[in-house]
C-alpha positions as CSV (number, residue, x, y, z in Angstrom):
1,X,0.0,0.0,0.0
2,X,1.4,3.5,-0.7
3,X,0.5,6.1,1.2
4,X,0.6,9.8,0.3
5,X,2.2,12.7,3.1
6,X,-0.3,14.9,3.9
7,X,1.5,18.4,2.9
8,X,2.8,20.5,5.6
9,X,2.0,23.4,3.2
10,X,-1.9,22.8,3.4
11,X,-4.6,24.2,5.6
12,X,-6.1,21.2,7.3
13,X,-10.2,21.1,7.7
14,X,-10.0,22.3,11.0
15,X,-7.9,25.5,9.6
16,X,-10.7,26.0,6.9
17,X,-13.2,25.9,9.5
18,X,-11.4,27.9,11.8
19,X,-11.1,30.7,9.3
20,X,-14.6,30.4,8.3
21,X,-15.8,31.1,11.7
22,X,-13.9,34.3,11.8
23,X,-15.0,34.9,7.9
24,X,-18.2,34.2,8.1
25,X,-19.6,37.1,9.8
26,X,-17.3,39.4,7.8
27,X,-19.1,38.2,4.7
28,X,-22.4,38.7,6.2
29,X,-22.4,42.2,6.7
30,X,-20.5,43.2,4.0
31,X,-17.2,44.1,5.5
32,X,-15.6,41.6,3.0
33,X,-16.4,41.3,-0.5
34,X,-15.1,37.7,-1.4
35,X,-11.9,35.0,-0.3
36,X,-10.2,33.1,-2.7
37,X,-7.9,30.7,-2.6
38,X,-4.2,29.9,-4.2
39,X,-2.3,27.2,-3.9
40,X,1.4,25.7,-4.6
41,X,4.3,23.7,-3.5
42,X,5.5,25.4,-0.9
43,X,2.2,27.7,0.4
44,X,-1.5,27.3,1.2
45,X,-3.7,31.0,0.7
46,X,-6.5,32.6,1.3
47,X,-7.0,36.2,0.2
48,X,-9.3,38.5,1.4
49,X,-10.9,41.4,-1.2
50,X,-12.9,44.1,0.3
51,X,-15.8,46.3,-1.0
52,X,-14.6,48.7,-3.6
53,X,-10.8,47.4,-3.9
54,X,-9.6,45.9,-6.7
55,X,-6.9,43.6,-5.3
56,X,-6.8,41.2,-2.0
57,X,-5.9,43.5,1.4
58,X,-5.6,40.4,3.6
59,X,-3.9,37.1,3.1
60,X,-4.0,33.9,5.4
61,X,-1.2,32.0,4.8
62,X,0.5,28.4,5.9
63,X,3.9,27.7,4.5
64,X,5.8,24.4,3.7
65,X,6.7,24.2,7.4
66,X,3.1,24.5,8.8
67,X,3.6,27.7,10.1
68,X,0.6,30.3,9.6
69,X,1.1,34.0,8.9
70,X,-1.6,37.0,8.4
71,X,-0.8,39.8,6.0
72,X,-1.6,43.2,5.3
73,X,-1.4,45.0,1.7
74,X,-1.1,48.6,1.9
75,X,-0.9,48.7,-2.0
76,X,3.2,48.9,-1.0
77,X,3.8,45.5,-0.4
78,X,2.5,42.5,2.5
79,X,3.5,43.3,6.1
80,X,2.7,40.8,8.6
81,X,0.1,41.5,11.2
82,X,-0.6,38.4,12.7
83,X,1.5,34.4,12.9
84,X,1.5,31.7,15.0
85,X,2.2,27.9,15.2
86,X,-1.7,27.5,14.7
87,X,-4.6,28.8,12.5
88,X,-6.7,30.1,15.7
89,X,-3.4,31.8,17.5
90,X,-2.6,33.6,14.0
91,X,-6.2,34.8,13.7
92,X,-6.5,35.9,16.8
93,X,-6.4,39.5,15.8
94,X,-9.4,38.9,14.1
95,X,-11.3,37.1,17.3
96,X,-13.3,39.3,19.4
97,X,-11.8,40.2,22.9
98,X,-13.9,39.0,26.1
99,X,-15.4,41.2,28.3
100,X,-13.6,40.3,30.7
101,X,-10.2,41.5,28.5
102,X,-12.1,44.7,27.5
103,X,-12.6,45.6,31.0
104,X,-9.1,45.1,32.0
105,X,-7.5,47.4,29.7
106,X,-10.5,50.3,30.2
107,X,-8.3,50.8,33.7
């Protein structure tokens, strides 16, 4: 039996799902206008576009050593906003804070 290696490189369901959670709501009330996805050797993306802009402003990436990165395009280039050694620790930015968190910075 042959068995195939799952590629570091790729977003796993739970990533997907992960992403969609934060996505999902985004979508809804029109904050983003679409995702789409690239794919190669080496990389695993999903790009954000926005209302109104023609080119993607946010990309979720996981690279060839199953690390995850979050960009930002300023129209000058991608600068990383966000990374981790999972898809819910790099999206974080994205994941409302508690109360709890809110409250303790208000003082």
């Amino acid at each position: 039996m042959t068995v195939v290696a799952f590629s570091r490189a790729r977003f796993t369901p739970d990533d997907l799902t992960e992403f969609g959670d934060v996505a999902e709501a985004k979508l809804r009330l029109g904050h983003w206008a679409g995702i789409t996805r690239e794919s190669g050797r080496d990389y695993d993306r999903l790009l954000v576009l926005l209302p109104g802009v023609d080119r993607p402003v946010f990309r979720f990436e996981r690279d060839a050593r199953g690390r995850y990165s979050l960009s930002f395009n300023d129209r000058s280039g991608w600068y990383g906003i966000g990374a981790g050694t999972t898809a819910a620790e790099c999206l974080a930015i994205w994941r409302p804070r508690s109360r709890a968190a809110r409250a303790a910075t208000a003082v």
